[in-house]
VORO-472551 format. One record per atom (N, C-alpha, C): residue in one letter; atom name; x, y negated, z negated. Coordinates in nm, 2 decimals. Example, Ala and Ser with C-alpha at 12.3 -4.5 7.8 and 13.67 -1.06 7.14 Angstrom:
  zavex  lopa       X       Y       Z
      a     N    1.32    0.57   -0.78
      a    CA    1.23    0.45   -0.78
      a     C    1.32    0.33   -0.78
      s     N    1.28    0.22   -0.71
      s    CA    1.37    0.11   -0.71
      s     C    1.29    0.00   -0.79
//
This chain:
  zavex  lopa       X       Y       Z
      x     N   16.85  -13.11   -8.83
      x    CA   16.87  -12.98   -8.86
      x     C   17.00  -12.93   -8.81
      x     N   17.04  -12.95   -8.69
      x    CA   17.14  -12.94   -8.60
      x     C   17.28  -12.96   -8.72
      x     N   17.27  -13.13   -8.70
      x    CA   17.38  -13.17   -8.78
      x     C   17.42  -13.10   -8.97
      x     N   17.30  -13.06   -9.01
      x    CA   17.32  -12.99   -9.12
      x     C   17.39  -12.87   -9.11
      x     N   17.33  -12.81   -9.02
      x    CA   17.37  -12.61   -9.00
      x     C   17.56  -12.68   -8.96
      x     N   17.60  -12.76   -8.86
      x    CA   17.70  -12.81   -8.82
      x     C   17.85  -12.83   -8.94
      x     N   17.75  -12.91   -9.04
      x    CA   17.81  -13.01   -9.14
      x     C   17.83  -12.89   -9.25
      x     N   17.75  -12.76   -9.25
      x    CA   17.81  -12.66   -9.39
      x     C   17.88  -12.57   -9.31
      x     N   17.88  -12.56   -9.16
      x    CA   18.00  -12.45   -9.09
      x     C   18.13  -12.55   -9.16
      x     N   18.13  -12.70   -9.11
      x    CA   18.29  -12.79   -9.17
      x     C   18.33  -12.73   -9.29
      x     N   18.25  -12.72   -9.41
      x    CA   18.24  -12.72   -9.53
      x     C   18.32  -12.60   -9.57
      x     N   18.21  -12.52   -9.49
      x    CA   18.28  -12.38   -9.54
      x     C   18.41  -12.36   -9.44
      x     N   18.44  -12.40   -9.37
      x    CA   18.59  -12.43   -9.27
      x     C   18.67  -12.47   -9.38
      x     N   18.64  -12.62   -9.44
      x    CA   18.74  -12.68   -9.51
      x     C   18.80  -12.59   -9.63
      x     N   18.67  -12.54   -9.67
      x    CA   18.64  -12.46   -9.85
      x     C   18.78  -12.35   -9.84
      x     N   18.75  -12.30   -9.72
      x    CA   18.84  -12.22   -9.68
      x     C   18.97  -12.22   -9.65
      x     N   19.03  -12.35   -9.64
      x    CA   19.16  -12.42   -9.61
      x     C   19.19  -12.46   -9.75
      x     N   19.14  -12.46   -9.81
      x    CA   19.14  -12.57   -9.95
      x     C   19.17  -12.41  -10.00
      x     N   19.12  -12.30  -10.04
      x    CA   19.14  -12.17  -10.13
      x     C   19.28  -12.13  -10.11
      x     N   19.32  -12.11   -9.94
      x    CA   19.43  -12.07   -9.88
      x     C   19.54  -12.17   -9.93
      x     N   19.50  -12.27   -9.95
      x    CA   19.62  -12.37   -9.99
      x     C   19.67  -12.38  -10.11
      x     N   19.59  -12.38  -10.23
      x    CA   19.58  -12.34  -10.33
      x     C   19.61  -12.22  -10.39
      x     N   19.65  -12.09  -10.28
      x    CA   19.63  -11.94  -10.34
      x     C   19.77  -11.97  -10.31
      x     N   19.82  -12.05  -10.19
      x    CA   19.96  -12.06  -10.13
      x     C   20.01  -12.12  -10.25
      x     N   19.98  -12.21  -10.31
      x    CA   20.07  -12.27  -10.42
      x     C   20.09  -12.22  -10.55
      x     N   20.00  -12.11  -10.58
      x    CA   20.01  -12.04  -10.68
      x     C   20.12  -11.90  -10.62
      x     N   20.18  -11.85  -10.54
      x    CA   20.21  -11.76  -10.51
      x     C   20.36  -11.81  -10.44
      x     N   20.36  -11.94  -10.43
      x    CA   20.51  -12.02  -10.36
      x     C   20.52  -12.03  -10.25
      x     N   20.42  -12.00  -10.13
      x    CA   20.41  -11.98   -9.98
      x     C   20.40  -12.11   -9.95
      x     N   20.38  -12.22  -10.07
      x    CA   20.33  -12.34   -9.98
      x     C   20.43  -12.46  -10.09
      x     N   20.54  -12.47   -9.98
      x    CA   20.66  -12.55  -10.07
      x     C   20.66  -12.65   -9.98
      x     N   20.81  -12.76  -10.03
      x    CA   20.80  -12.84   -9.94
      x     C   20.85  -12.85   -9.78
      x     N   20.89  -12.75   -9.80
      x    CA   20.95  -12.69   -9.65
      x     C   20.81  -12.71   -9.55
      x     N   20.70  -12.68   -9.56
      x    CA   20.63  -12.64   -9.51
      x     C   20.52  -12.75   -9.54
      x     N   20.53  -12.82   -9.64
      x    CA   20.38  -12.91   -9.68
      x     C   20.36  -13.02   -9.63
      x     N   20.43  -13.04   -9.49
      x    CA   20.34  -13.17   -9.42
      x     C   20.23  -13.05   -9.35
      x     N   20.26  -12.97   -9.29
      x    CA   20.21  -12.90   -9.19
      x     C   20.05  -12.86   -9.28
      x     N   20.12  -12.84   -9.44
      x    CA   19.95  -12.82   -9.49
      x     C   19.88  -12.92   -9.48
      x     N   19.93  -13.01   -9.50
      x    CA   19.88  -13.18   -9.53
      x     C   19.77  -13.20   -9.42
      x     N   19.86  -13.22   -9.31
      x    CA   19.81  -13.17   -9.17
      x     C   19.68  -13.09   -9.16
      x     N   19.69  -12.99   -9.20
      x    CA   19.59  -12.89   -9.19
      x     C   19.43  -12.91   -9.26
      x     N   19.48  -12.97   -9.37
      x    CA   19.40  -13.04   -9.50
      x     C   19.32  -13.14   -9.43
      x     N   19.37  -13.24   -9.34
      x    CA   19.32  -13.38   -9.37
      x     C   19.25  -13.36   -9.23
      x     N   19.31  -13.33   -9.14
      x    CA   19.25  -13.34   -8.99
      x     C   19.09  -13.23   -8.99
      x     N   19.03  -13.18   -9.10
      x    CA   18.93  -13.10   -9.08
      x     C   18.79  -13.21   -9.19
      x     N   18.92  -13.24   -9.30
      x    CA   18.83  -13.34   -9.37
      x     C   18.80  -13.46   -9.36
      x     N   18.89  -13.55   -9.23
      x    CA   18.88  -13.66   -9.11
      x     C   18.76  -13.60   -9.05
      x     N   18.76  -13.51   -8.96
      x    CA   18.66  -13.43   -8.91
      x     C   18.51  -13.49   -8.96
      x     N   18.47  -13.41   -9.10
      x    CA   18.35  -13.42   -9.18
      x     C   18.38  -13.58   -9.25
      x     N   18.43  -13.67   -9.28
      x    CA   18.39  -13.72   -9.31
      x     C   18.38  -13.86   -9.18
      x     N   18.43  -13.85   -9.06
      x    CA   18.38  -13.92   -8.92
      x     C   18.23  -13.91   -8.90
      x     N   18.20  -13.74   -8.95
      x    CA   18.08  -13.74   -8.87
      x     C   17.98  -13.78   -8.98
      x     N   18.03  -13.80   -9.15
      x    CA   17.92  -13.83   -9.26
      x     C   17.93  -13.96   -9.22
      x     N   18.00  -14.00   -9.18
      x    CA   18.00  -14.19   -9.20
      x     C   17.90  -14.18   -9.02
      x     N   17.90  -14.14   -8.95
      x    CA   17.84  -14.20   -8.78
      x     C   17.72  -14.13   -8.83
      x     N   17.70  -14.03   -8.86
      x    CA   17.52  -13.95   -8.96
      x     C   17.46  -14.07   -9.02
      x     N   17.53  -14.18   -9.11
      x    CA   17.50  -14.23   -9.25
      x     C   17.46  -14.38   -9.14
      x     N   17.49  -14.45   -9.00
      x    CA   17.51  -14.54   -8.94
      x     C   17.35  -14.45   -8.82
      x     N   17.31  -14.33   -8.86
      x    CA   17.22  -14.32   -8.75
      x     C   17.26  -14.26   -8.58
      x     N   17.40  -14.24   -8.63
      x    CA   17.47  -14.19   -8.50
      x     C   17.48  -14.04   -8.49
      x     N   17.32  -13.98   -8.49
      x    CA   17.32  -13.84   -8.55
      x     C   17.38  -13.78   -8.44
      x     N   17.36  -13.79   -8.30
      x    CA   17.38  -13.70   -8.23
      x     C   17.54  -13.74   -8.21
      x     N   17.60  -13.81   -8.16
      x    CA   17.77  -13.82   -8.15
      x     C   17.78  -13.76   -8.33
      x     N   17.73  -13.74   -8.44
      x    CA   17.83  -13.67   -8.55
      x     C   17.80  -13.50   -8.52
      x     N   17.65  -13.49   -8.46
      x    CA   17.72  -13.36   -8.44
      x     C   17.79  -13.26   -8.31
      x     N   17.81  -13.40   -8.22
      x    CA   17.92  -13.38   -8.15
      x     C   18.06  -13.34   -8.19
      x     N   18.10  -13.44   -8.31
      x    CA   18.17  -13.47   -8.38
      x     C   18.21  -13.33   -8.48
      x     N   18.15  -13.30   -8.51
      x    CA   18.16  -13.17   -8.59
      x     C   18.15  -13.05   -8.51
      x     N   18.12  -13.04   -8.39
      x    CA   18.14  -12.94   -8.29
      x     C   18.28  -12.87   -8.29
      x     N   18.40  -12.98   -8.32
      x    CA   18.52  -12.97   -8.32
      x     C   18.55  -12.89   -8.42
      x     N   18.49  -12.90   -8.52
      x    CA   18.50  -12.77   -8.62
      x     C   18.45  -12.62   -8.62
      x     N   18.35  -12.66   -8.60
      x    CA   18.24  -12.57   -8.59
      x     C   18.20  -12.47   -8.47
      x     N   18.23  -12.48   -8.38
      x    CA   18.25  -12.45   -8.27
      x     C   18.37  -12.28   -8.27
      x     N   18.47  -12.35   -8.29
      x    CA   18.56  -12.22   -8.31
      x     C   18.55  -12.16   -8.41
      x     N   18.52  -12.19   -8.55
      x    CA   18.48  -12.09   -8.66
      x     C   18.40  -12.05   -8.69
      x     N   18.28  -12.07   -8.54
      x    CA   18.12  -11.98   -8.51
      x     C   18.21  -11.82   -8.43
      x     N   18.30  -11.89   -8.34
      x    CA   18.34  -11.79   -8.24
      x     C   18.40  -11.72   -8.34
      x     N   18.50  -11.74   -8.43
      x    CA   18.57  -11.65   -8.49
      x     C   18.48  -11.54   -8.58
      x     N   18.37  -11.62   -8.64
      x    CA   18.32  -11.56   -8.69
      x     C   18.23  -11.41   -8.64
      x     N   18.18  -11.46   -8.52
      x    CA   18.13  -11.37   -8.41
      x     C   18.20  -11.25   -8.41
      x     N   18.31  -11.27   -8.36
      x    CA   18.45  -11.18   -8.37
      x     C   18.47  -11.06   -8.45
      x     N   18.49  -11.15   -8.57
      x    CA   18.46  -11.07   -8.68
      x     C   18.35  -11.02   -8.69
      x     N   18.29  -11.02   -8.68
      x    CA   18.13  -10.96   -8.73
      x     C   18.09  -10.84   -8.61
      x     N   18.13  -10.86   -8.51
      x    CA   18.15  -10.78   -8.42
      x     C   18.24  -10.68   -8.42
      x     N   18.37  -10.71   -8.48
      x    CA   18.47  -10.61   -8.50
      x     C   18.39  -10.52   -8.66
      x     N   18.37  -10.58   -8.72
      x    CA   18.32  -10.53   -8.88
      x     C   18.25  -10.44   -8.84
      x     N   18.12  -10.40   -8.72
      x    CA   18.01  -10.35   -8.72
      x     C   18.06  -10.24   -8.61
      x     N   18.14  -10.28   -8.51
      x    CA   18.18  -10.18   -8.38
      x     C   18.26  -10.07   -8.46
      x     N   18.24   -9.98   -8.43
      x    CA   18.37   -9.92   -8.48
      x     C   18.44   -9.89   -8.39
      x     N   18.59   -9.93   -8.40
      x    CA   18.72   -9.95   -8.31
      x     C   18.82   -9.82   -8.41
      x     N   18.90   -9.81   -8.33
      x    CA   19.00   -9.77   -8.31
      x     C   19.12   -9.81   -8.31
      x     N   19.21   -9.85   -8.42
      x    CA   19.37   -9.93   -8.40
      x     C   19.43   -9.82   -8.33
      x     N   19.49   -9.72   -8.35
      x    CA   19.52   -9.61   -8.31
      x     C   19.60   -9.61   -8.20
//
């Protein structure tokens, strides 16, 4: 159960790298000046999920969702954040 809830935070991490990259290339933000660094961005999340589908698929449940902690971990916190900012009402001011 762990590793599932784990493996759709990646998903929707990556989904979300993948829109941004794609919205960048329709609008010019993402040229070659800049496209190892997406490359970069792209692969080391999708390394990520697919380390921990191959060590899951070998029975190595609990190191993959170790493994995906790395993901998942900080885009729970962010999410937090947000959700907390969404609901507080703050002040820029």
């Amino acid at each position: 159960m762990t590793f599932r809830i784990l493996f759709g935070i990646g998903v929707l991490v990556l989904a979300g790298l993948v829109f941004f990259f794609l919205q960048g290339l329709g609008d010019g933000s993402v040229s070659g000046f800049n496209i190892k660094l997406w490359a970069a961005t792209l692969v080391a999340p999708a390394a990520v999920l697919g380390l921990a589908f191959w060590l899951e698929r070998r029975g190595r449940r609990r190191a993959a969702s170790l493994v995906l902690l790395i993901l998942a971990a900080p885009a729970a916190l962010v999410g937090i954040v947000m959700g907390l900012l969404a609901v507080a009402e703050v002040h820029w001011n």
